[in-house]
N, C-alpha and C positions, 0 to 999 in steps of 0.2 A: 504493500500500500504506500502512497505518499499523502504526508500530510501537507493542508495549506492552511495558513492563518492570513486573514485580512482582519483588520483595524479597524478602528469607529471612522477613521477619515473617508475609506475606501466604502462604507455601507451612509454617508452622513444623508443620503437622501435617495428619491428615487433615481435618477442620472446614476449614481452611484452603484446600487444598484444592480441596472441595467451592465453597466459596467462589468462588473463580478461576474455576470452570467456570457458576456463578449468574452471574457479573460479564460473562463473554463472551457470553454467553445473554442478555442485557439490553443490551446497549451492541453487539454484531452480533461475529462472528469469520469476516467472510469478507473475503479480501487481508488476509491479517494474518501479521505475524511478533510470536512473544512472544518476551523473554529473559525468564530466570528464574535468580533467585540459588541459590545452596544452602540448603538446608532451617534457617529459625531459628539456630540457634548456629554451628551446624556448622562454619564457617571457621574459630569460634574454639577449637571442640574437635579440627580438625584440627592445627592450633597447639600445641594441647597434645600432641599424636602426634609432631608433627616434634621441639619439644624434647624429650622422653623419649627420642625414637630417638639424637638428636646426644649426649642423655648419658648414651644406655646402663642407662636407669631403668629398674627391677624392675616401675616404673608402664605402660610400653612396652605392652606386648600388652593389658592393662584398659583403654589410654584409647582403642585402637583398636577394641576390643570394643563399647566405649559407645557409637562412632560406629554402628558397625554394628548392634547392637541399636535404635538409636533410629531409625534409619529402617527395620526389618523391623518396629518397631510399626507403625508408618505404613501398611507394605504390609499387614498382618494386618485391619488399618482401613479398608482400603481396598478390598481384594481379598476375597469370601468363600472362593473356590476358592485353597488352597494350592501346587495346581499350575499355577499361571497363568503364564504365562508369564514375565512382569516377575519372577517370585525367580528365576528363572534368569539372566535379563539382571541384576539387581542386585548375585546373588551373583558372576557373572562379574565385576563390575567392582571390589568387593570384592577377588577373587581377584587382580586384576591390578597392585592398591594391595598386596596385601601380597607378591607375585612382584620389586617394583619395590625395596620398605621390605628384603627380602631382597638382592635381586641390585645393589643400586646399590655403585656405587667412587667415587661424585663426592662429596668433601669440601666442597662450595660447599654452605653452607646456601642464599642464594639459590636455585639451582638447584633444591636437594631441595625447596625447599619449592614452589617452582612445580610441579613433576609431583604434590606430593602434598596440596596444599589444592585444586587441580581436581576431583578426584574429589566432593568438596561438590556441585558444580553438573555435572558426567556423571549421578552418580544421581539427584537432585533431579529434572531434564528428564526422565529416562530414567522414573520414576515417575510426572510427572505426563503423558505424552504416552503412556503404555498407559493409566492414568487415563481420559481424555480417550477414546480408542479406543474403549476398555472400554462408556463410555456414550454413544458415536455419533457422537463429534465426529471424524472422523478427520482425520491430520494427519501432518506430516513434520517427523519429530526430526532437526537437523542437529547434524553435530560442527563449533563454532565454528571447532575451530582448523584446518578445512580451509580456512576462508574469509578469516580475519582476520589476517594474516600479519604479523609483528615480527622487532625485529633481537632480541637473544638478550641484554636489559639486564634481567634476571630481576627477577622482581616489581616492573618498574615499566618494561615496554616499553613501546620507539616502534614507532606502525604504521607500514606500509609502504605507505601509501597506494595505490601504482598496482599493484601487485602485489593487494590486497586487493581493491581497485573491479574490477578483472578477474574475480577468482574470484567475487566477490555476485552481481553482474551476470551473468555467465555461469549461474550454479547455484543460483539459487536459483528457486523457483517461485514467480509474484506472484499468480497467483489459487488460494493456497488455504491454508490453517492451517498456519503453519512455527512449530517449538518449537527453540529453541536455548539455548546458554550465554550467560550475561553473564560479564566480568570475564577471560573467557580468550583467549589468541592461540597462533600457534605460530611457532619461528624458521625458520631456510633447512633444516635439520637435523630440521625436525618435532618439537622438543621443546614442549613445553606452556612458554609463558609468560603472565605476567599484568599484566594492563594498572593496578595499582594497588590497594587498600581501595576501595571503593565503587567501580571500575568496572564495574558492570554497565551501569551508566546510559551511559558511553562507548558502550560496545558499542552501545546503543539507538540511540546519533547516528550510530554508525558507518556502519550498516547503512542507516539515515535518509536520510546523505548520500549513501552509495555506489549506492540504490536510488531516489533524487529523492521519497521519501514523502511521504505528504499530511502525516502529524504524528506526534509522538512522544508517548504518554500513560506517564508515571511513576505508577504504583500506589500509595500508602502508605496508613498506616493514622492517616491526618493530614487533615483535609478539604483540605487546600492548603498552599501556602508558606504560612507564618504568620511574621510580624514578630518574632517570638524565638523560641524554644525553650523550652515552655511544662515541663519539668526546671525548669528554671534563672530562669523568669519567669513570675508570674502573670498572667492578663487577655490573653493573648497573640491576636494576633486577624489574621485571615485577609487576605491581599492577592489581589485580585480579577483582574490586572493587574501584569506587570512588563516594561521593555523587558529586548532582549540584553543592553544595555548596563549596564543596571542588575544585570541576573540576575548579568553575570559578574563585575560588582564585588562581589555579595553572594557568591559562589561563591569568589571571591580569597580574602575575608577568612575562608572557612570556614563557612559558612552549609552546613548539611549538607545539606537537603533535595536541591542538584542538584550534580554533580561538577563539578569546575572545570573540565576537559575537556571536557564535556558539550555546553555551549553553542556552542562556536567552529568546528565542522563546520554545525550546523542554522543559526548566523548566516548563513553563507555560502551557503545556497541557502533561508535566508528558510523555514524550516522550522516550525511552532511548535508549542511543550512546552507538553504539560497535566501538573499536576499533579494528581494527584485521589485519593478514599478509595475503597478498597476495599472498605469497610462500609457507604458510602450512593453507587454509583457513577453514577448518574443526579445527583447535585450538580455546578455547573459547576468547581469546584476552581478553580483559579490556570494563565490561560496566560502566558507567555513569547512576546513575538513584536512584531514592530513595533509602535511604537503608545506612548502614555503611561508613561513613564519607574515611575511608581507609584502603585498607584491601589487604596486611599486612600494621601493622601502622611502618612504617617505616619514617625516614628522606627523602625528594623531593628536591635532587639540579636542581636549572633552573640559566641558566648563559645568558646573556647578553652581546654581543660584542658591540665593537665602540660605547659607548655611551661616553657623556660631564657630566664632575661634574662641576658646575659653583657655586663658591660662590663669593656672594654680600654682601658687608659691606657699611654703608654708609659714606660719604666723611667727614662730618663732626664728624662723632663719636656717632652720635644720634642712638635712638634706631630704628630698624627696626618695625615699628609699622602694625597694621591692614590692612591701608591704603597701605601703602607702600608692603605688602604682597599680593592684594588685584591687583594693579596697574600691579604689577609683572605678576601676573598670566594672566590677559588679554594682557598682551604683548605676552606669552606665546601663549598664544591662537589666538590671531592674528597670528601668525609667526609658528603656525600649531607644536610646540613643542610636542611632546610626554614625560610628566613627570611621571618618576619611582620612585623618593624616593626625599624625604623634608627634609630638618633638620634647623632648625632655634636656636641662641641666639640673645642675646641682641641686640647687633650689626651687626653680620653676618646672611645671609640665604643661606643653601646649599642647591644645585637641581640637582640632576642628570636625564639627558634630551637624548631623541633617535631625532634627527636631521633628519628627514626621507624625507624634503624637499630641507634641503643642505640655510638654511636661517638664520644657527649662525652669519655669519659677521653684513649681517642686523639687528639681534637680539643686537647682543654686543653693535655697534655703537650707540641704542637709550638707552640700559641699562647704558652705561658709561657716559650719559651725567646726571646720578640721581646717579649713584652709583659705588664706585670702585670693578671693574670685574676682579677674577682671574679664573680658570680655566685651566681645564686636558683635550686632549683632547684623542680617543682611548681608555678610561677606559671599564674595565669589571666590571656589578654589577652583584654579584652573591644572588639570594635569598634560603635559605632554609627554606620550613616547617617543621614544627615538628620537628625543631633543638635539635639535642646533643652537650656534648664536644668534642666529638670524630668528627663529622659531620664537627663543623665549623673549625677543625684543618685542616681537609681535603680541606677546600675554602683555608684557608688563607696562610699554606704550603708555601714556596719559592716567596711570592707575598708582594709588597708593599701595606700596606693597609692605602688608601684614608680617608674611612668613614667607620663608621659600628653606624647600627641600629638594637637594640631590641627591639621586643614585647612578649606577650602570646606564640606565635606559631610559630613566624615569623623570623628570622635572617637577616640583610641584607649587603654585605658589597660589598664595589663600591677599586676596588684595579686596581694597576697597573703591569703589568709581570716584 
């Protein structure tokens, strides 16, 4: 089988679409499993449903509205017969999102928010596999979370690997058009969890690994991995060629194009990721997979927004020891910190940290009763591999610069605009 994923950008409307069904039409849709994101925003408009709901806004029922009007265009787009089946399956699942936003008792945002940003990627599939139907492609829409099974660590589950390879394996069908979720699982309990922001691409390998597939092809609307992030970089230019190795050092550092996750199931049975556009999908885009580390061997800028540089010195002047290093990082870890880059002396420890649960005040309050806490907050760390001088002139250019870390290969510097 190969697997495909396409993104919220490539389904964000009906053109889009239509698009996906061109693209399968051209490149073959037979042994295939697709994932499929939620439509364009929508995670992020679901987001905005969960906070109104936790605070009780007057905005509450308008932003769940918007969700749901913005995909009934979609289907009006799509559909000419009104009574088609799909507004029934849609409105159904609609119904069953706001039966949930009703009847829920569970105070865990975590939680709420997993049952209720899924419904993104329930509809999403569920539209484009009558879609699909509608104009002859027929095909079998699975529910992820029958098959993808986690422990219950809400919006940011571990698979359960042998439990999950059981269920694929067993259920799924390999010759013929499977449509399913990315980015979802469920726990022992059958709750909807989520494997992360961009796990859909996971899912991809998941499914990758657990079904021995020929490859994995990621859809954007990018001709390939490209050597920065042409936002943030001009002249940014295409890599033809990357090893595992290399992919999951650019994926470490934050390189968005593949998830960090992504790579370390398809290493292990030699799997290989194409990246490719969805707007010209006959280009060979960028594989992943054994073979030359990078090709062309060029500079890789990956930037990082809104991140904390936090350093720690201690109050009496002592040295920052093991313990104290050690102490640090399980707070860290408690308080769900995501750390990018370390720098330690004698008496100071630098860290710059991605905040992605909103738990810094928390965090500071028990850091400053061991340690004097200063701190940036909004910095950008930029990493480059296979740094030049030329290269790192280009990060550091018209920027305050924070920190900077060298290695071998590696450049890192954490700066302010």
């Amino acid at each position: 089988m190969r697997i495909f994923k396409f993104g919220g950008a490539s389904v964000k409307d009906a053109a889009g679409i239509k698009n996906v069904l061109d693209v399968l039409q051209k490149v073959g849709h037979e042994d295939l499993l697709l994932v499929i994101s939620a439509m364009g925003k929508t995670t992020n408009a679901l987001e905005i449903v969960i906070k109104n709901y936790f605070e009780k806004s007057n905005e509450f029922h308008a932003s769940l509205q918007e969700v749901r009007k913005y995909h009934n265009q979609i289907l009006l787009d799509l559909f000419e017969d009104e009574e088609h089946e799909v507004f029934f399956v849609v409105n159904g699942h609609f119904a069953d999102l706001e039966y949930f936003l009703r009847s829920n008792k569970s105070p865990n945002y975590n939680f709420v928010y997993d049952q209720v940003i899924s419904f993104g990627e329930i509809v999403s599939t569920a539209i484009v596999s009558h879609y699909f139907n509608e104009k002859g492609l027929k095909n079998n829409w699975i529910d992820v979370r029958n098959f993808i099974k986690t422990d219950n660590n809400y919006r940011d589950a571990n698979v359960d690997w042998e439990h999950t390879q059981k269920l694929i394996s067993k259920g799924i069908k390999k010759k013929s058009l499977n449509i399913t979720q990315g980015f979802l699982g469920s726990d022992e309990n059958n709750f909807t969890t989520t494997l992360g922001r961009e796990g859909s691409d996971y899912t991809a390998a998941i499914f990758a690994y657990c079904l021995s597939a020929e490859s994995v092809t990621i859809w954007k609307d990018v001709p390939g991995v490209l050597n920065a992030d042409p936002r943030y970089f001009e002249n940014a230019i295409l890599l033809h060629q990357i090893s595992y190795r290399e992919a999951i050092e650019l994926a470490f550092y934050g390189a968005s194009v593949i998830h960090p996750k992504t790579l370390q199931p398809l290493q292990k049975k030699e799997i290989p990721l194409y990246v490719k556009s969805f707007i010209n999908p006959l280009l060979s885009g960028t594989s992943v997979s054994k073979g030359a580390d990078l090709e062309p061997k060029i500079p890789c800028f990956i930037v990082k927004k809104n991140q904390l540089l936090i350093s720690l010195s201690s109050i009496d002047f002592s040295f920052i020891m093991e313990e104290n290093i050690s102490e640090i990082f399980a707070l860290f870890h408690q308080f769900k910190m995501k750390v990018s880059l370390i720098q330690n002396s004698a008496i100071s420890f630098s860290v710059c940290l991605e905040d992605k649960f909103n738990n810094f005040n928390d965090l500071k309050a028990v850091l400053s009763k061991k340690f004097k806490v200063s701190y940036n907050e909004n910095a950008s760390l930029y990493t480059i591999r296979h740094f030049t001088k030329e290269a790192s002139e280009i990060v550091e250019k018209d920027k305050i610069v924070l920190l900077k870390q060298i290695s071998r290969e590696t450049m890192q510097v954490v700066t302010k605009e």
